[in-house]
N, C-alpha and C positions, 0 to 999 in steps of 0.2 A: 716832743716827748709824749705827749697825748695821742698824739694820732701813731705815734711805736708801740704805746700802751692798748689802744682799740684794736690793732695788725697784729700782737698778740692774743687779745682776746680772742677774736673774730680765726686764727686760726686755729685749724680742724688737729686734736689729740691723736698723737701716731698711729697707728691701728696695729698694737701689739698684739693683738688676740691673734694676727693672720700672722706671726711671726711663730706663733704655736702650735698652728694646724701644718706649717713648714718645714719645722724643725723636724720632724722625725724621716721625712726622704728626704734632705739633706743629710744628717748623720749618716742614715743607711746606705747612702747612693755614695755618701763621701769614704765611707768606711769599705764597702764592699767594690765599688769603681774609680774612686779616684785614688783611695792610697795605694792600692794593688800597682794603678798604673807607674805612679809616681816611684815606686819601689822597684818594679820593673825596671825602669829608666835608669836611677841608680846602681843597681845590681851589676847592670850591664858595664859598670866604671870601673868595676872591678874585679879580682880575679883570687882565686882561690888554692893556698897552699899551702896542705896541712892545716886543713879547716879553719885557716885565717885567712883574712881577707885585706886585699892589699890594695891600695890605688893606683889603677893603670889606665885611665883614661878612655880615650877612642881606640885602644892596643886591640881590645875584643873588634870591635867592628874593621880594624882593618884585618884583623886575621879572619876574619869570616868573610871577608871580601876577596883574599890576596893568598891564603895558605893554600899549601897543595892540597892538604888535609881537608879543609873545612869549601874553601871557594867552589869546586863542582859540585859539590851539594847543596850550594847556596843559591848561585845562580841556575841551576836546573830549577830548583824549586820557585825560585820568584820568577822565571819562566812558566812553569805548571800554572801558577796565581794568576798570572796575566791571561794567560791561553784559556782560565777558567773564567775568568771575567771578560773577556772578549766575546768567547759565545755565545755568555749570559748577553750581554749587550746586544748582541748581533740578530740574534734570534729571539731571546725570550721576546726585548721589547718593541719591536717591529710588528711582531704579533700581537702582543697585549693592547698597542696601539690599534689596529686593525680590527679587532674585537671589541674592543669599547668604542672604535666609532659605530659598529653595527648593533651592538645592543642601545648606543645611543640613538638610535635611529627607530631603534623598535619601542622605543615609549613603556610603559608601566606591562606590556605584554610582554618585556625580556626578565621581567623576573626571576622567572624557572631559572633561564638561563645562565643570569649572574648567578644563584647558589651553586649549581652544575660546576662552572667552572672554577668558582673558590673552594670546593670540597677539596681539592688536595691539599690544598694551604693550611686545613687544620687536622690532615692525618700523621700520626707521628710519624715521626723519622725514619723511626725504627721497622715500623710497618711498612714504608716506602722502601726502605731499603732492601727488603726482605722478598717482595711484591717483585721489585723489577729486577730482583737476581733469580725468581723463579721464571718471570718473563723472555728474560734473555739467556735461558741455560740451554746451552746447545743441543742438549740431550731430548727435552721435552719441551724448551720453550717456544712462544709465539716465530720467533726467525726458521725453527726447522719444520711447526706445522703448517702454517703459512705460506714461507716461502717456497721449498719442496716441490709442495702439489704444482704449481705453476715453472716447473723450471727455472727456480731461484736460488737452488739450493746453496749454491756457491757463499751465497749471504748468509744463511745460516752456520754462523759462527760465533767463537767467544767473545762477544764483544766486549767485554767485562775483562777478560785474561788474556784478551792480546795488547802490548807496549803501545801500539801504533793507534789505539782505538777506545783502551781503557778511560783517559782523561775526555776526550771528548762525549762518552756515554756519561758518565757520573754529570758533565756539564749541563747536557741535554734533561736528563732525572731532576735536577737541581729545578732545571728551567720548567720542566714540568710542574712540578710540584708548585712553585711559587710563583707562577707569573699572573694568579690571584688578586697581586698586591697593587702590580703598576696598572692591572686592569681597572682596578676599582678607583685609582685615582686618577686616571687620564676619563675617566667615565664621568665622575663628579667634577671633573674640568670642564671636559665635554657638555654637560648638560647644565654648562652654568653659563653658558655663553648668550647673551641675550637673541632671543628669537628674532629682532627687528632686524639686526646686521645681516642673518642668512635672509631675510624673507627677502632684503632690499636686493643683495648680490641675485637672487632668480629674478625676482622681476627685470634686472638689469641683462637679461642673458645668459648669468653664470648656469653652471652646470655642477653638477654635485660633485664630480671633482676638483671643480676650480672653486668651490665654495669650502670643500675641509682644505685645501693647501695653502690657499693664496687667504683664508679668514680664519678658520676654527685652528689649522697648525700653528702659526702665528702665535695664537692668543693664547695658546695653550703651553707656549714654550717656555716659560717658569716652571712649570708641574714636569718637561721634560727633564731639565737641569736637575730638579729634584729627584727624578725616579733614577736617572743616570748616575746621578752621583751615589743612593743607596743601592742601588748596582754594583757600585764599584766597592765599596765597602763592607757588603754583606761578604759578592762572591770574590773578594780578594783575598779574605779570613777564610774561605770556605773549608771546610774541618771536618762537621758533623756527617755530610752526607759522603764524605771518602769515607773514616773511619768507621761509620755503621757496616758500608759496601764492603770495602776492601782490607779494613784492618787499620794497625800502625802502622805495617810495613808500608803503606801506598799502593798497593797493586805489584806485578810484576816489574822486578829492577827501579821498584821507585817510580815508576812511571807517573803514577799521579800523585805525587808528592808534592805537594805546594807547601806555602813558609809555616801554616799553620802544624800541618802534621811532621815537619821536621824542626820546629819547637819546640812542641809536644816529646818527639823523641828524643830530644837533647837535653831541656829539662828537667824532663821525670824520669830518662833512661828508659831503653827496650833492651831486652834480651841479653846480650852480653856488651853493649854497650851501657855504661856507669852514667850516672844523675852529671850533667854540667850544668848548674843554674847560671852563671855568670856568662856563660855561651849563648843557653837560652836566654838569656835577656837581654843579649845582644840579638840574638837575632826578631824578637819582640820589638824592640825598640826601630830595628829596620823597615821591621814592615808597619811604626806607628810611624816613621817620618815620610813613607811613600806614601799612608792614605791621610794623613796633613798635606803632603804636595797637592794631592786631588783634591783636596777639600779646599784649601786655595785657589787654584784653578778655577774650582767650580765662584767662589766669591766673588775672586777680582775681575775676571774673563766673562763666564757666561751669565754669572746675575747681572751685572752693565747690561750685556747687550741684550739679556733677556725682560729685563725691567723698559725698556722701549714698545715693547707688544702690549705688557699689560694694559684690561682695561681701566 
């Protein structure tokens, strides 16, 4: 009983005070991102007629999977998502990787360099989108003075207002703009990696490409999983940078219509199509259980085998 009596003493008073510096991005983040979502989810259960609302279950999501009505609209667009996130992947981060090995390389003299390249990461959107619809207009921009002179002319075209081309420029813009982000973390991987590992690999022979594949790639494939997985997640949503560019409608015939911008039109209504929020949040709710799938993936799959490299 004494020594229960001392083990209470002796313990430390909860530290209420950091439950108050807490509390208000809790509320805020609970009130503005969690109930929305949670609301979202339910919305989606049900359906509406004659502005009552009725429980129907998974009815929304199978008619947005399965209707004549709803289903090409649906799978075009979670098509567009994919094909937007693909190229992000493909391209953005190939390079970013590529680039943060070489200013990792350049030591405290790449400085310039990393601002240069994150300035577009903090220009708005808006400007970006404005910038590369004057860049690429057929009439005056970069593809027709450019290319032209050289007998390219062929290439100067809409890239922006043709079907076939639209979704892959907006991708490409996207990647431009923001590949700021995975640069500066595969850089701060990059340069965390102990000096002694590489010095050992050259004195042993290696060479500077068998020393970032076979030692620095490795060690740094946690920070990959990560950049990959907010990859998939930013450009799976991607919204902002269609909608500035090309409107509601998506470009020509929908063409870069992804799940966020026919959400958007389902939800709040365009043009002569009426507000559906019980549609829109079916399809909300679609595209939260696909980037749960990936965000799984990324858990169970490549943290395992990526927590084997760390050092």
């Amino acid at each position: 009983m004494a020594r229960l009596q001392v083990r209470r003493m002796n313990r430390k008073p909860f530290p209420f005070h950091i439950l108050v510096f807490l509390a208000p991005g809790f509320v805020i983040y609970g009130l503005f991102m969690c109930y929305p979502l949670v609301d979202s989810l339910r919305l989606g259960l049900f359906a509406q007629a004659g502005g009552v609302e009725s429980f129907v279950g998974f009815e929304n999501f199978v008619r947005l999977m399965s209707d004549p009505d709803w289903a090409p609209r649906f799978w075009s667009a979670l098509g567009h998502s994919l094909i937007f996130f693909l190229i992000n992947m493909l391209v953005q981060n190939p390079i970013a990787l590529m680039l943060a090995a070489l200013l990792a390389s350049m030591g405290k003299s790449g400085g310039i360099y990393r601002t240069l390249i994150f300035a577009p990461t903090v220009l708005s959107l808006v400007i970006t989108a404005f910038l590369w619809s004057l860049l690429l207009s057929p009439l005056w921009g970069l593809p027709k003075t450019l290319l032209t002179p050289i007998g390219m002319g062929s290439l100067a075209r809409p890239w922006l207002g043709l079907e076939s081309t639209a979704l892959p420029t907006l991708a490409l813009i996207s990647a431009w703009q923001f590949i700021g982000v995975p640069i500066i973390l595969y850089y701060a991987a990059l340069i965390a990696i102990p000096n002694d590992l590489v010095e050992a690999a050259y004195v042993d022979g290696a060479t500077g490409w068998d020393v970032f594949w076979l030692i620095k790639f490795p060690l740094i494939l946690p920070v990959v999983g990560i950049i990959a997985l907010m990859t998939f997640i930013f450009n799976f949503n991607a919204f902002d940078v269609i909608y500035a560019v090309k409107g509601a409608l998506a470009g020509p015939n929908f063409a870069t219509d992804t799940m966020m911008t026919f959400f958007y039109r389902t939800f709040f209504g365009y043009e002569l199509q009426k507000p559906n929020p019980t549609m829109g949040a079916a399809i909300a709710g679609s595209s939260f259980a696909i980037l749960m799938l990936g965000v799984l993936i990324y858990i169970f799959v490549w943290q395992r085998r990526a927590k084997t490299y760390e050092l």
